[in-house]
C-alpha positions in Angstrom: 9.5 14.9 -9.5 8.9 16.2 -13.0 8.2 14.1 -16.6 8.1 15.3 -19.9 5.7 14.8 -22.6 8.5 13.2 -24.7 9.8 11.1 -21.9 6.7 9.7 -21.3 5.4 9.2 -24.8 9.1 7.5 -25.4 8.1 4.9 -22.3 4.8 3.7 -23.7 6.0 3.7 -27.1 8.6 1.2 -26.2 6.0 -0.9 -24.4 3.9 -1.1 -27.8 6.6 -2.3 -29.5 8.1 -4.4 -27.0 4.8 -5.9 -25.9 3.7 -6.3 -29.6 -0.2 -6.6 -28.9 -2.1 -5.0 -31.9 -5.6 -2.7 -30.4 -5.3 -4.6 -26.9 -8.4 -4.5 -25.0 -6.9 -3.3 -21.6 -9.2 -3.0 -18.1 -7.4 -0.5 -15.7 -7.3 -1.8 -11.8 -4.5 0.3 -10.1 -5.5 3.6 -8.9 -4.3 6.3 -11.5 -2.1 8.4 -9.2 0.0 5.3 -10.3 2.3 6.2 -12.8 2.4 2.9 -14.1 -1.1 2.5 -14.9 -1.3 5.8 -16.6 1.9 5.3 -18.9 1.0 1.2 -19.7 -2.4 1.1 -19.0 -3.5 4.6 -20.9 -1.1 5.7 -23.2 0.3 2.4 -24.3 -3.0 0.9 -25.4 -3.9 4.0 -27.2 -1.0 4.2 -28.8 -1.8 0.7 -30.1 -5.0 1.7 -31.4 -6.3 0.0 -28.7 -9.3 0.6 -26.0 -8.9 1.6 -22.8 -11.4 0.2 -19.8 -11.9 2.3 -17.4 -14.2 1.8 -13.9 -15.5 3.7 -10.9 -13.5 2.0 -7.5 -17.1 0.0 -7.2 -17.3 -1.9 -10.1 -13.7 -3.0 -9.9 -14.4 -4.0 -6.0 -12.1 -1.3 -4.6 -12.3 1.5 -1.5 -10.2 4.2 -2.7 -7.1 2.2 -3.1 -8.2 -0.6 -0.8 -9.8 -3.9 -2.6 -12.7 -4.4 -0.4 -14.6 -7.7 -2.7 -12.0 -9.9 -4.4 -15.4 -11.4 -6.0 -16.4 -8.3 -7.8 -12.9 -7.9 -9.2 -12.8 -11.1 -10.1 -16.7 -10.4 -11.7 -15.2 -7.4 -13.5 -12.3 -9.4 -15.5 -14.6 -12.1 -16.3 -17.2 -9.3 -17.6 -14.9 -7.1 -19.6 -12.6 -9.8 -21.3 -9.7 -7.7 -21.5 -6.1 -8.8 -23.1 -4.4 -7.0 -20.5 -3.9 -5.8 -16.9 -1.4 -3.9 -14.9 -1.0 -5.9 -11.3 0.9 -5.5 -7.8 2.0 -8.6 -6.5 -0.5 -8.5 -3.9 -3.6 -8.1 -6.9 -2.0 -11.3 -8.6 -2.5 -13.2 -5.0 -6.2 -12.2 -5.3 -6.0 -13.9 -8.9 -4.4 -16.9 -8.2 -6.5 -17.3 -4.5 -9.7 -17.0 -7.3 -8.5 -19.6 -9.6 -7.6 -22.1 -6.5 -11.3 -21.6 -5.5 -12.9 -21.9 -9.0 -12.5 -18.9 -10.6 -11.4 -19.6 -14.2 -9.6 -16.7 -16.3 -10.8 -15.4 -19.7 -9.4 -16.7 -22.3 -8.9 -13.1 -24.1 -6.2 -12.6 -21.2 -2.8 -12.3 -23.1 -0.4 -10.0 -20.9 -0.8 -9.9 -17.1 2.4 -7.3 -16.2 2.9 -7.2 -12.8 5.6 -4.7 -10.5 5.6 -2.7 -7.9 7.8 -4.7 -5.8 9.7 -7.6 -6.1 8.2 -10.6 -7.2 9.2 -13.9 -6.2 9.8 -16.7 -8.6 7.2 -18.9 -6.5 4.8 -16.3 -7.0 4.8 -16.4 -11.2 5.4 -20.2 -11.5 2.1 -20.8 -9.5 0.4 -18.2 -11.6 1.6 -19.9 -14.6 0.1 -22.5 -13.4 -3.2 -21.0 -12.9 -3.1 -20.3 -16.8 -2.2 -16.8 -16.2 0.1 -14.7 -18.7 1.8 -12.9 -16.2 5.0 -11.3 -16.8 7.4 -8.8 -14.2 9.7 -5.9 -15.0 11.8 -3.3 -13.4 11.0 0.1 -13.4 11.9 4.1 -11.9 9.4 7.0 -11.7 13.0 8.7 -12.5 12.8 6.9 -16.1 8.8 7.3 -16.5 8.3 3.8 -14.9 8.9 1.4 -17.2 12.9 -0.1 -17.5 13.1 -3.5 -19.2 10.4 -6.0 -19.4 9.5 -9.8 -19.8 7.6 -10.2 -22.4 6.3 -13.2 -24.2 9.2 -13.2 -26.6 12.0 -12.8 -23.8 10.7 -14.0 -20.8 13.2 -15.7 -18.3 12.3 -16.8 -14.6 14.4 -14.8 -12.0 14.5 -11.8 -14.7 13.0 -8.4 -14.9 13.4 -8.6 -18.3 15.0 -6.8 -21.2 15.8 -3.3 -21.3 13.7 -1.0 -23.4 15.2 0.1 -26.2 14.9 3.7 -26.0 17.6 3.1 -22.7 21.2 2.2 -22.5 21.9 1.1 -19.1 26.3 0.5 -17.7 27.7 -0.6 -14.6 29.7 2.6 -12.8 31.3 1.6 -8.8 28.5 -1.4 -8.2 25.9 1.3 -9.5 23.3 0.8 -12.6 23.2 3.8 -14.4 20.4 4.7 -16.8 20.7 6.7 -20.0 18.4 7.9 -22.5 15.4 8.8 -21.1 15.4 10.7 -17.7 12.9 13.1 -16.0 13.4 16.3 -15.7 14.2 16.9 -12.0 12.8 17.3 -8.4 10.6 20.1 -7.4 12.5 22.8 -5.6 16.0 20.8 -6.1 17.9 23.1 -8.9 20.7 20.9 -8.2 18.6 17.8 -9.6 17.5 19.1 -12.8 17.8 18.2 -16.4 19.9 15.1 -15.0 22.1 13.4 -18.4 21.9 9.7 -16.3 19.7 8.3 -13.5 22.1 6.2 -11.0 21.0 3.4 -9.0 22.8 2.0 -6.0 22.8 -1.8 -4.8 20.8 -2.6 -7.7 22.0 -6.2 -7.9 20.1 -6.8 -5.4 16.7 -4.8 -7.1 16.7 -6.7 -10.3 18.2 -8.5 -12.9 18.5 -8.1 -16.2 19.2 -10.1 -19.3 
């Protein structure tokens, strides 16, 4: 699969505005072969004129892309005071596990995203609870990985948010289809390239929007 400059640069642009954190202090956990992290993590923050915090796998308590010492990521947040990170649900388990056990969150925390699957409503009410700023979206390496977003300023349980406003999104035959900002095709498929609309089947049951 194959992104532009421009649809990238549209994605974390977006986020900045969206998001609306002036020079955020952001600490990079996922792996960077992660789109995600690389568009809201990298490019997002910079745009921002923010700073960027960026770790060998040891000091942020990973193997590769294995967390191997919940402590020392826990150690890392507390150390670096960042505003933001960029979690899998599975990361903000490790969070919430810490807090339950003593662990108590920097205060300089002020945007926890978190995606990469499905995230139950359990799951961000109890991390609410845990004083944790946590917010989920919806997104498609197709539309350079960010769609819509809960933000501070939008933010409703059982939501992936709002759309991004770059994208214009309609319902065609039960599917979502995405304009505005699509990637540029799949390697070795001519019939996939320069696509006008990303289409998304049985995406009522993916996400909701609002």
């Amino acid at each position: 699969m194959c992104l532009s400059k421009d649809n990238q640069f549209k994605v974390a642009l977006s986020l900045v505005k969206s998001i609306g954190l002036t020079k955020p202090r952001h600490l990079c956990l996922i792996p960077f072969p992660t789109l995600l992290e690389n568009i809201a993590g990298i490019y997002s923050p910079l745009i921002a004129g923010g700073t960027v915090i960026v770790l060998s796998d040891n000091e942020r308590g990973f193997q590769g892309s294995r967390l191997i010492s919940p402590e020392q990521l826990l150690s890392c947040i507390t150390h670096h005071q960042p505003d933001s990170l960029i979690l899998v649900p599975e990361l903000l388990q490790v969070l919430i596990m810490g807090v339950e056990q003593g662990w108590t969150p920097p205060q300089s925390l002020k945007f926890i995203a978190v995606g990469g699957s499905k995230v139950s409503d359990m799951l961000i009410a109890k991390a609410r609870e845990c004083q944790l700023p946590v917010y989920q979206g919806y997104g498609l390496s197709e539309c350079g990985s960010v769609v819509s977003l809960c933000t501070p300023n939008h933010d409703t349980r059982n939501s992936a948010g709002c759309l991004l406003p770059h994208l214009k999104v309609s319902v065609e035959n039960e599917e979502l289809v995405i304009t505005g900002n699509t990637f540029l095709g799949y390697l070795e498929d001519k019939r996939s390239w320069y696509p006008s609309a990303v289409h998304i089947r049985h995406f009522f049951m993916l996400a909701k929007f609002y």
